[in-house]
C-alpha positions as CSV (number, residue, x, y, z in Angstrom):
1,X,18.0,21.4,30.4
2,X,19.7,24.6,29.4
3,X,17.9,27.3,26.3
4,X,19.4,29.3,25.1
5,X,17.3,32.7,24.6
6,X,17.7,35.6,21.7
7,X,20.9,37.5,22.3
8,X,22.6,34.6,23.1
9,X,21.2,34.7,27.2
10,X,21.1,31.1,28.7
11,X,18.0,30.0,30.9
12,X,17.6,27.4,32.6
13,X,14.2,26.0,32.4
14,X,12.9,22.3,33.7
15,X,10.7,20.0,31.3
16,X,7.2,18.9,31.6
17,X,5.5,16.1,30.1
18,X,1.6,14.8,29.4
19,X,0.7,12.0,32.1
20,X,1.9,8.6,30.2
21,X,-0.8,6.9,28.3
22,X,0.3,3.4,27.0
23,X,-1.0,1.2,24.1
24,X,-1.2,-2.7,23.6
25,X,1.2,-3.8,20.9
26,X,2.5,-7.4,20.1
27,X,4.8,-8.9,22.8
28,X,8.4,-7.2,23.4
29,X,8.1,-4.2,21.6
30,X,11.2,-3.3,20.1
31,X,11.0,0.3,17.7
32,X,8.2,2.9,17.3
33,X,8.0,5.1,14.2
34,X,5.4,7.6,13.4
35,X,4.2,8.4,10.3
36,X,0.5,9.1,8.3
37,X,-0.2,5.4,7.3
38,X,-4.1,6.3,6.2
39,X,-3.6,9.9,4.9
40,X,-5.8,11.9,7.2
41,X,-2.9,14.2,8.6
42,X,-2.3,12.3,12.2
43,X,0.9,10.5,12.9
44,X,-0.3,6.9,12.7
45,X,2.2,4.5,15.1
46,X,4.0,1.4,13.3
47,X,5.8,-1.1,16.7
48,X,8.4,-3.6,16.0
49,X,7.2,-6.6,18.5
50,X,10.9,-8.6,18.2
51,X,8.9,-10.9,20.8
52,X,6.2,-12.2,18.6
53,X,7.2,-11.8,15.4
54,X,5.3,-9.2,14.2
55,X,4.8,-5.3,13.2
56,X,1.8,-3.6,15.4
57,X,-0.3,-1.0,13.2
58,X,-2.2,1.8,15.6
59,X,-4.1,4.5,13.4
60,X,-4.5,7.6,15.0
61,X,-8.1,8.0,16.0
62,X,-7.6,12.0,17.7
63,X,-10.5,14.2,17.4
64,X,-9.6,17.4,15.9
65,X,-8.7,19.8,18.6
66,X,-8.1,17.0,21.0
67,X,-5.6,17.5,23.2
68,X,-5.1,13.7,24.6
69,X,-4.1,11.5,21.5
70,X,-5.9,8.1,20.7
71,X,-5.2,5.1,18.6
72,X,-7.2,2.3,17.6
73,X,-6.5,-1.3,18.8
74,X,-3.8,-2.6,17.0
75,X,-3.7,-4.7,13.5
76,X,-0.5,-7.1,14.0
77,X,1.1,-8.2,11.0
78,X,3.2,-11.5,10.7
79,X,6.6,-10.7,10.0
80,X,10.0,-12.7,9.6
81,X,12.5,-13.4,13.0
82,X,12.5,-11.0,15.3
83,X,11.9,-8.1,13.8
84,X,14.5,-4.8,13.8
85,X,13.7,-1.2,14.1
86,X,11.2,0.4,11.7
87,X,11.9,3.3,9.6
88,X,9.1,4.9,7.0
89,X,9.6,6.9,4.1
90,X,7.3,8.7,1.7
91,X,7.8,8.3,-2.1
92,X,6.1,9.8,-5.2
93,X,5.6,7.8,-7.8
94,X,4.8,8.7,-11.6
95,X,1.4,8.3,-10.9
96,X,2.2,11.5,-8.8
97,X,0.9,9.3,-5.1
98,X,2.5,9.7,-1.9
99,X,3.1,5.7,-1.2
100,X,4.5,5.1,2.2
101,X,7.5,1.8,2.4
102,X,8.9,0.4,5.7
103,X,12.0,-1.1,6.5
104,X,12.9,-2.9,9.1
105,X,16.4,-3.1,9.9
């Protein structure tokens, strides 16, 4: 990985990641998107499961300050064949809500 510093100086710098945590979701997992499903401020995780036919829903569950993220067990939701990558996108309404809708595909 090069960055490239102020003044235009490149540095050469190596990566480092959190130790892997995984999460149960339906079978074959497929897309991830992250978005605030419950409105608490924390990225909420939405899993395409092309295996099972279903959408996995884990709300983030982090305690403030937390440094290790948690999610609750997943609620699967039917969906039709094989279900595509999931998008979200937040909306106002004339109401004045944010409403979240996701698409697949």
């Amino acid at each position: 990985m090069r960055l490239v510093g102020g003044g235009g100086v490149s540095k050469s710098s190596t990566p480092s990641f959190a130790v892997q945590q995984t999460f149960a979701t339906g079978s074959a997992p497929f897309s991830v998107t992250a978005t605030d499903i419950d409105g608490d401020d924390k990225p909420d995780l939405i899993v395409a499961n092309s295996g099972s036919n279903t959408v996995s829903v884990l709300l983030n569950t982090t305690a403030s300050g937390a440094t290790k993220p948690s999610f609750a067990i997943r609620q699967n939701f039917a969906t039709g064949s094989a279900p595509v990558p999931v998008t979200t996108t937040i909306v106002t309404v004339a109401d004045g809500a944010e409403d979240r809708r996701t698409k697949d595909g």
